[in-house]
N, C-alpha and C positions, 0 to 999 in steps of 0.2 A: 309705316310705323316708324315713330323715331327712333335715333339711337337710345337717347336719353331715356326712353319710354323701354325700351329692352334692355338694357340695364338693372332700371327696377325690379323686374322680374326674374324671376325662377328657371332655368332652361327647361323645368318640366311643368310650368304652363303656357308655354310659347306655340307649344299646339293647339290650345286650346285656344287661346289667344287669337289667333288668326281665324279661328272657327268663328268665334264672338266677332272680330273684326266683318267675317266673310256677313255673316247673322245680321249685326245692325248697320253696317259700312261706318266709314272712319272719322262722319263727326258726333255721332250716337255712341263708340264705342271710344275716344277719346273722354267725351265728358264721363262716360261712367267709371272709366281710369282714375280721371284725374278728382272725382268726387265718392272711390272707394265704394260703386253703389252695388256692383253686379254680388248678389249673392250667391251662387254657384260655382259656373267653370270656370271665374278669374276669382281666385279666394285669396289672392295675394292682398297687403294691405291689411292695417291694425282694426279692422271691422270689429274685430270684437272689444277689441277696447268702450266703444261705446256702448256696447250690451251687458257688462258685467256691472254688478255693485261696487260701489268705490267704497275703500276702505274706512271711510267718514259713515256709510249705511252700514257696513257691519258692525263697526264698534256702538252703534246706535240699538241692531240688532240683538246684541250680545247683552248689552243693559236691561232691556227690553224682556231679553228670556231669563237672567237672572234674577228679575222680580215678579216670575212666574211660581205659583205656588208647587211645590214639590210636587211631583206622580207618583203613584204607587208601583207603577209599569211604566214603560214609555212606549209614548205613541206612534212610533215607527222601528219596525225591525227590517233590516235592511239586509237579503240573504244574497249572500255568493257563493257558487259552486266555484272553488278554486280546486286546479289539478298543474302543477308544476309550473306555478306562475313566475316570472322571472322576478329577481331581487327589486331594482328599482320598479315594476308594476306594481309589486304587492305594497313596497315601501307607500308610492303613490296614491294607490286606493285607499289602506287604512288611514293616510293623514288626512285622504279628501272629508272622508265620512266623520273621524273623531274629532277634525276640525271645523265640524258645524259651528252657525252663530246659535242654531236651535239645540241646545243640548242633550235632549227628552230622546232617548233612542237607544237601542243596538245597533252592533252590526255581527252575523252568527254567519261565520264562516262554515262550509262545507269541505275540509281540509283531504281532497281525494288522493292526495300522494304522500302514502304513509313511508315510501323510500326516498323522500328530498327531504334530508335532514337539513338545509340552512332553511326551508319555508317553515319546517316546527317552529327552529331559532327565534326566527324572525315574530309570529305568531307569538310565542311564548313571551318575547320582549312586549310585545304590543298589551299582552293582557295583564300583563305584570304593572306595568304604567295605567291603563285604562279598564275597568272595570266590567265597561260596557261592550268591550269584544268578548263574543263568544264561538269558542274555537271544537267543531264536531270532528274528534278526529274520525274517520272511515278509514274502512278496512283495506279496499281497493280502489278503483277508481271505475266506476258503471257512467251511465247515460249521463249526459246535462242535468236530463227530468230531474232521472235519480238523486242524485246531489246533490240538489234544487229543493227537492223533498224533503229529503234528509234536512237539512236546513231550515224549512220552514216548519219540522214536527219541533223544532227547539225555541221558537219566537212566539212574543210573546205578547208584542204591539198588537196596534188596535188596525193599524194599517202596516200590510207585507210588502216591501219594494224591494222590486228585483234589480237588481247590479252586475255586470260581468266581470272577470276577477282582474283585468288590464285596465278598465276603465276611469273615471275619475267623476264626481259629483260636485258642484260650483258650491261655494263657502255658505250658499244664503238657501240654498234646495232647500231644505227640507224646512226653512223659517217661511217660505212663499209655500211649502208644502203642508205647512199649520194654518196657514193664514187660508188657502183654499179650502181645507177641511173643516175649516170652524164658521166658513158663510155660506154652508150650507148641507146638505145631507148627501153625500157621495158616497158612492161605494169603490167607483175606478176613477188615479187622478193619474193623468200624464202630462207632460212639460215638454217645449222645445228640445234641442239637442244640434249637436256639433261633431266633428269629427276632429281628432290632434294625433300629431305625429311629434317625434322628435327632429327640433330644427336645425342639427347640428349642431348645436353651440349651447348644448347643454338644458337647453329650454326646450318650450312645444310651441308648436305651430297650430292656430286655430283656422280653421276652413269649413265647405262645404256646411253653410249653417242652414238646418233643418228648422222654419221655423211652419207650424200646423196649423191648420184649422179647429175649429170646437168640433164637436163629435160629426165625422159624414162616414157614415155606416158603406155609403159604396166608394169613397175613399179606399175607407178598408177590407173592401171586398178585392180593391183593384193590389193593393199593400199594405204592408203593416208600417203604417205612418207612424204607429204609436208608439211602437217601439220603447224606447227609456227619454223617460228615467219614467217607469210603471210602478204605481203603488195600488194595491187594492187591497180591500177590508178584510181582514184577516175570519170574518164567518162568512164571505163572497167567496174565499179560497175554499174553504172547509165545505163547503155546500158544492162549487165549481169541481172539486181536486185539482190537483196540483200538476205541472204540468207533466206533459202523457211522454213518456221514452214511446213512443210507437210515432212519433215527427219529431224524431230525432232532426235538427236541423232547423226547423219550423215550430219547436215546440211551444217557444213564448208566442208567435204568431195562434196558435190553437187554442193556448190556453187563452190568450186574449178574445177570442171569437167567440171559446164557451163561455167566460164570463160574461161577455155584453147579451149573450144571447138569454142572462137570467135577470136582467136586470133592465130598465127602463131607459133611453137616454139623459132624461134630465138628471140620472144620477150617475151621471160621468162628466168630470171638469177637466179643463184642458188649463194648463198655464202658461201665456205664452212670452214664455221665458227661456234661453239657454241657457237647460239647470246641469244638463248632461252633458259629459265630455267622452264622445263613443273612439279607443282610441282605434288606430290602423298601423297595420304589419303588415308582411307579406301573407302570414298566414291567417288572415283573420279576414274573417267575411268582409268589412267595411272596405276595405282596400282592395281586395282580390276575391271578386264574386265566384271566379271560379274555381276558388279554393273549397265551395262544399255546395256542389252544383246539386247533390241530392236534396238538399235543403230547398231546393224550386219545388220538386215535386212532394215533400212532404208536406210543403205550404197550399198544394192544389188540393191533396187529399183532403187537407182541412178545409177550406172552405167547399169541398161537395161534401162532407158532413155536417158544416157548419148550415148550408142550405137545406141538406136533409132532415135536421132539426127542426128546422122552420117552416118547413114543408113548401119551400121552392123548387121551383123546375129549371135549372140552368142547367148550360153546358159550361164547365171551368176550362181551359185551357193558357197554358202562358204565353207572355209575348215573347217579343223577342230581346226587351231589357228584361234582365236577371232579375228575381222578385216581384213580376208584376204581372199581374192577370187579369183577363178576359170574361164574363162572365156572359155567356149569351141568352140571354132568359126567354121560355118557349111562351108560347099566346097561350093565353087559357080562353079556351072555348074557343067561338069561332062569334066574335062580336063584329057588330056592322062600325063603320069608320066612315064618319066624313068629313071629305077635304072642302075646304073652306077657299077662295081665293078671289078677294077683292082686284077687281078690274078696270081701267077707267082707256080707252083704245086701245094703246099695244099691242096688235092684232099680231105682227110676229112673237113678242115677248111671249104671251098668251100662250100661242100655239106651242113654241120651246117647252114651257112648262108643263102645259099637256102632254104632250107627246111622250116629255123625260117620265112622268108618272106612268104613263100606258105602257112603257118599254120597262121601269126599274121596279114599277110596283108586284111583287110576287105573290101577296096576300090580294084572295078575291074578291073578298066581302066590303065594298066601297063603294063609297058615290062623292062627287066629286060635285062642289056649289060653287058657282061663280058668279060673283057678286057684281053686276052692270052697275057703272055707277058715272052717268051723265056723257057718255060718248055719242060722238057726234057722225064719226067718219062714216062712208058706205060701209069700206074695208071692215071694220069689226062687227058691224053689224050685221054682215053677211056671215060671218063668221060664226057669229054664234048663233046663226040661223041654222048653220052648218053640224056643228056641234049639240045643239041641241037636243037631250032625250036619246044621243047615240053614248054608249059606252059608260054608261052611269053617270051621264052629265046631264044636270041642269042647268038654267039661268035664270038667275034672278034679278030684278032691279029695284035699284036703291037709289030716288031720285034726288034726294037731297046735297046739300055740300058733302065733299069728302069726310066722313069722319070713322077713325079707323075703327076703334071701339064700339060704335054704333053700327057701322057695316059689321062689323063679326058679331055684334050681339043679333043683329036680325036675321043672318043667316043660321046661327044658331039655333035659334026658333024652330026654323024649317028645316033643320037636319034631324034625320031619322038614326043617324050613329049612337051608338052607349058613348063613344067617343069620339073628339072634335079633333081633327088637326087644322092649324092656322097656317099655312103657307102662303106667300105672299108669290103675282104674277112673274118676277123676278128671280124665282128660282129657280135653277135645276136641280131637281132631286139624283142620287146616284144610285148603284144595285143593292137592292132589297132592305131602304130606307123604313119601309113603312112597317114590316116585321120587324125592326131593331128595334124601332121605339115603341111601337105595339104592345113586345113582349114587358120593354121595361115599365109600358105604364099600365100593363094588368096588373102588375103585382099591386096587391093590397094596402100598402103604404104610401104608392107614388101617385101622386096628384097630377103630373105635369112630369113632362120630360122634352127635352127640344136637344139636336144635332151641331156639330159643326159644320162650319160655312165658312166656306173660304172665296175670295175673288177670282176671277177667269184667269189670274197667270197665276196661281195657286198658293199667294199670298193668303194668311188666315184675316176675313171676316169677324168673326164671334166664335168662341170659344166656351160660352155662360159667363153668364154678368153677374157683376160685384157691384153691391150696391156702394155709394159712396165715389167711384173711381170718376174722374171730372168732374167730381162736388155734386152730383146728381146720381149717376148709375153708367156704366159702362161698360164694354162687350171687352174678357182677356183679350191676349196677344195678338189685337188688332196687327196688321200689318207684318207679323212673322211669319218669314217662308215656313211653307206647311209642311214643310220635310223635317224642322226642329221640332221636339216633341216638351218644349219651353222646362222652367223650373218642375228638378223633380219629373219630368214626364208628365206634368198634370192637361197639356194641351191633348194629349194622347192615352187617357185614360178615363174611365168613369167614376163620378163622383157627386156629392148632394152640392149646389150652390144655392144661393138664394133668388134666381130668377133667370132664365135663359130666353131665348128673343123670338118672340111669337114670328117670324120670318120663316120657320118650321119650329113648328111645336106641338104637341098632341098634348091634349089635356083630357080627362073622364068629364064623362056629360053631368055626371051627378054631382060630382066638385064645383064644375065649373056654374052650374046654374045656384050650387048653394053659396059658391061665393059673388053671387051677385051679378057673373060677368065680367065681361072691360069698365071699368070706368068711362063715362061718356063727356065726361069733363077734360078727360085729357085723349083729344083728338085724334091728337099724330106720335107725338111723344111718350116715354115710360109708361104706357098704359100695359105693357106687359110685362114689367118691373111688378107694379101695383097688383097686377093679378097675381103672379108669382108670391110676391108678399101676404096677400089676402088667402091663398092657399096653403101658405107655409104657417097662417096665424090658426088657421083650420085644423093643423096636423097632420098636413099632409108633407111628403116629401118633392121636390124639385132634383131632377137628375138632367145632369153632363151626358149625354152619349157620345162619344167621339169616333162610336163604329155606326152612326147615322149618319151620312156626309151629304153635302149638296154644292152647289155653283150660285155664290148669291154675286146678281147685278147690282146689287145697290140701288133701291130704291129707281130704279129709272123712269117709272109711270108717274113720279110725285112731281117734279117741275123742282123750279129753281127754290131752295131752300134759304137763301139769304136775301131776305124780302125785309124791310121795315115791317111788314106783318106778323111773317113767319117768326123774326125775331121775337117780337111779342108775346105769339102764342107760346114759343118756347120759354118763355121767362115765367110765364103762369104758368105753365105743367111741371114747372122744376120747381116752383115755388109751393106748388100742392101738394107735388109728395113732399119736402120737408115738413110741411105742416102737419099732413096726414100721416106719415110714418114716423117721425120725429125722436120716438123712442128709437126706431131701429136705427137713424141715423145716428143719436148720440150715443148707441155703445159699440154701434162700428157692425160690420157684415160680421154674422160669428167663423163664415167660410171663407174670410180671408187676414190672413193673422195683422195683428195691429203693428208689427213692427214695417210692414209692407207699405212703398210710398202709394197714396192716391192718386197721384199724377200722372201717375204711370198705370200700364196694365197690362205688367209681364213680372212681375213677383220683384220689383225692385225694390231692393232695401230704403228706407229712411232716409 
């Protein structure tokens, strides 16, 4: 690393720094230096400069909401529990919020420190000038909840957004926070977010940009992504309550779980914007998790009530990053499964795969199809004379050209499972693969679920695909040692995406046969893009497991892939899903936020 290059920097990301150096080596992590791209552990650089409104959209803004016809009410009441907030925070937050470009609001403090006489002052000044703060004094100073409460019994919007009382709100929130609520019927709206600190020199420092996905329910089962800037419907509270002092700690996390768990996903919008500016101290969760470590576990309580409610069977437990959890969800009943696995010689490869299923699979109830497809050698044909009718194995054959889709739909046919897994001869499966995904794809909701996979020196394979990334559909943090757990922890946790890689994937029989199958138009290519697609158009859910793991060879039975032919083929199957999905390409994956480059696929900025 250069001199010049460590100059730049901060001496407190210089660790970090050489992690990212170790991460992508030094000409991967040069250009994303010198092109400001990395959005996480190197947050040094004017990044946000590019993401906020420039001063020429507010005063556009500000036009805009003055020739808005007067309220009778205003449609956002914006509640803070404040307890001894320091002068310059409080100073901060009231300018953030009374200096909307959207004027239509409150802001209804919960003022819990009736002994800090300069916070009255200050308070008193602010309502004296504005109108629209409104100041609850309390008696004492009770829970977050509390206070919280107290605050939202005084509001009087149409929508209640919750605020922390250090924090800050971007000049345009709540104008992009009208503009969401008026295209469409929402009940919960959330927005990107950011972390700032003071950068010595009088000003803040922007970093660690949080930018989200549209709603993934197992996102948020894994954390509370949603976190701020939260707004929801002021009769969604009223019917919800308000949040519980019993997760202390975790309560916006609870109360966030009870709300969605009243209301349907499509009336929840995400904006994916950094409207929030979450700040960091020593004392404050965002900086120092271990400042309210009881706050893990009243986040776990909540979601085994949150599942309780819904009458799920998990096991909750955290990991081992701060705020993130586990959910292990049990088999309902005891359904039969079949493994699926296109063959064409590889009589070693073959055998591996076998064998790692026979040894890693713990669940009983399986039979396992192997799909003969134009082999010629003695070697495998002995082989699966061998195998044959022993241990839940049969063979089939499939004499025609290779064609992937059309090999798994015929096997399909002849599996006697409620459910299908697709695993390719090139895999090894690891321990107790076939229970993880099992459990997550009984559940009711989920159509389809598939694992991570990583290469033989334990570089990450596929991660769940995003549609769009290579201008077709791509697998995440291709190529990232599997020891990093990528932006966010997302390589390392479970969540909803839009399609994951039939290379290991379990799908329900009754899904998969309503949605038609694999496509048989697209041979070798995105045919488990399409299906994913086709089940997500159904209403069903697509899940991440990243506690299903295996050893993918890559493709080794297929042969040489850079053929004048092959070429071709590929140019019409990437030409058919645009055609055929074409909606979903022009408003972008909704599980991968729009400010995230396609080029890439490890969460790089723009």
């Amino acid at each position: 690393m250069s001199r010049s290059l460590l100059q730049k920097m901060k001496p407190y990301y210089i660790r970090k720094a050489l992690r990212y150096l170790k991460h992508y080596g030094p000409k991967d992590f040069l250009i994303r230096v010198r092109e400001r791209l990395t959005p996480d552990d190197v947050p040094y650089g004017p990044w946000y400069e590019a993401h906020k409104a420039c001063e020429e959209e507010l005063d556009r803004q500000r036009s805009e909401c003055a020739s808005m016809p007067c309220r009778e009410k205003p449609l956002f009441s914006i509640v803070v529990p404040a307890w001894k907030t320091p002068e310059a925070f409080l100073r901060g937050l009231l300018d953030s919020v009374l200096g909307q470009t959207y004027p239509y609001l409150e802001l209804v403090i919960a003022n819990a420190s009736p002994e800090d006489e300069n916070m009255a002052k200050i308070l008193e000044e602010y309502s004296r000038r504005d109108n629209r703060l409104v100041v609850v004094d309390l008696l004492e100073n009770e829970s977050i909840a509390a206070n919280t409460n107290a605050a939202i019994a005084k509001a009087s919007g149409e929508f209640i957004c919750f605020m922390d009382h250090d924090d800050l709100i971007a000049p345009d929130a709540l104008y992009e926070a009208h503009r969401a609520a008026s295209s469409g019927d929402f009940d919960l709206i959330y927005t990107d977010e950011d972390k700032i600190r003071d950068d010595g020199k009088g000003g803040l420092e922007h970093f660690q940009p949080h930018f989200k996905p549209d709603f993934s329910l197992d996102l948020l089962r894994s954390n509370n992504y949603i976190c701020h800037f939260l707004m929801v419907r002021k009769s969604l509270v009223q019917k919800a309550g308000g949040p519980d002092d019993r997760f202390e700690g975790a309560q916006d996390y609870e109360f966030i779980l009870r709300c969605i768990d009243m209301i349907d996903s499509e009336r929840i919008a995400h904006i994916p914007g950094i409207l929030y500016h979450w700040r960091t101290h020593a004392a404050s969760t965002a900086d120092n998790p271990d400042s309210k470590a009881y706050a893990y576990d009243a986040g776990k309580r909540a979601l085994e009530e949150h599942l309780a409610r819904r009458g799920e069977h998990g096991k909750v437990s955290q990991t081992k990053d701060h705020g993130f959890y586990r959910v292990r969800y049990e088999v309902q009943g005891h359904p039969k499964v079949s493994i699926i696995i296109p063959n064409r010689e590889q009589k070693q490869m073959l055998e591996k795969c076998l064998n790692a299923v026979r040894e890693h699979t713990h669940y009983d109830n399986y039979e396992v199809i192997v799909v003969e497809n134009n082999s010629s050698s003695k070697e495998i044909l002995d082989y699966y004379r061998q195998i044959q009718g022993k241990d839940g194995v049969k063979v089939i054959r499939w004499k025609r050209e290779f064609n992937f889709s059309a090999i798994n739909n015929f096997a399909a046919k002849k599996a006697e499972g409620e459910y299908l897994v697709f695993l390719n001869n090139d895999v090894e499966v690891r321990d107790g693969w076939l229970t993880e995904l099992l459990g997550v794809c009984s559940r009711k909701d989920v159509g389809a679920a598939g694992g991570r996979l990583c290469y033989p020196d334990g570089r990450i394979q596929s991660a769940g695909i995003v549609v769009g990334i290579g201008g077709v559909a791509g697998s995440l943090f291709t190529g990232m040692n599997g020891s990093f757990s990528g932006y966010l922890h997302k390589a390392s946790i479970m969540q909803d995406l839009s399609a994951v890689t039939a290379a290991m994937m379990i799908v329900k029989k009754d899904a998969f046969d309503a949605a038609g199958g694999f496509t048989e138009e697209l041979a070798v290519a995105f045919n488990d893009v399409d299906l994913c697609l086709k089940l997500r158009a159904a209403g069903w859910l697509i899940v991440y497991d990243p506690w299903a793991e295996a050893t993918h060879y890559e493709s080794v039975s297929r042969g040489d892939e850079y053929t004048a032919k092959n070429a071709e083929r590929w140019r019409f199957e990437a030409a058919w899903m645009k055609e055929h999905w074409a909606d979903y390409y022009g408003k972008g994956d909704p599980y991968y936020n729009p400010n995230f480059s396609l080029a890439r696929w490890d969460y790089t900025l723009r």
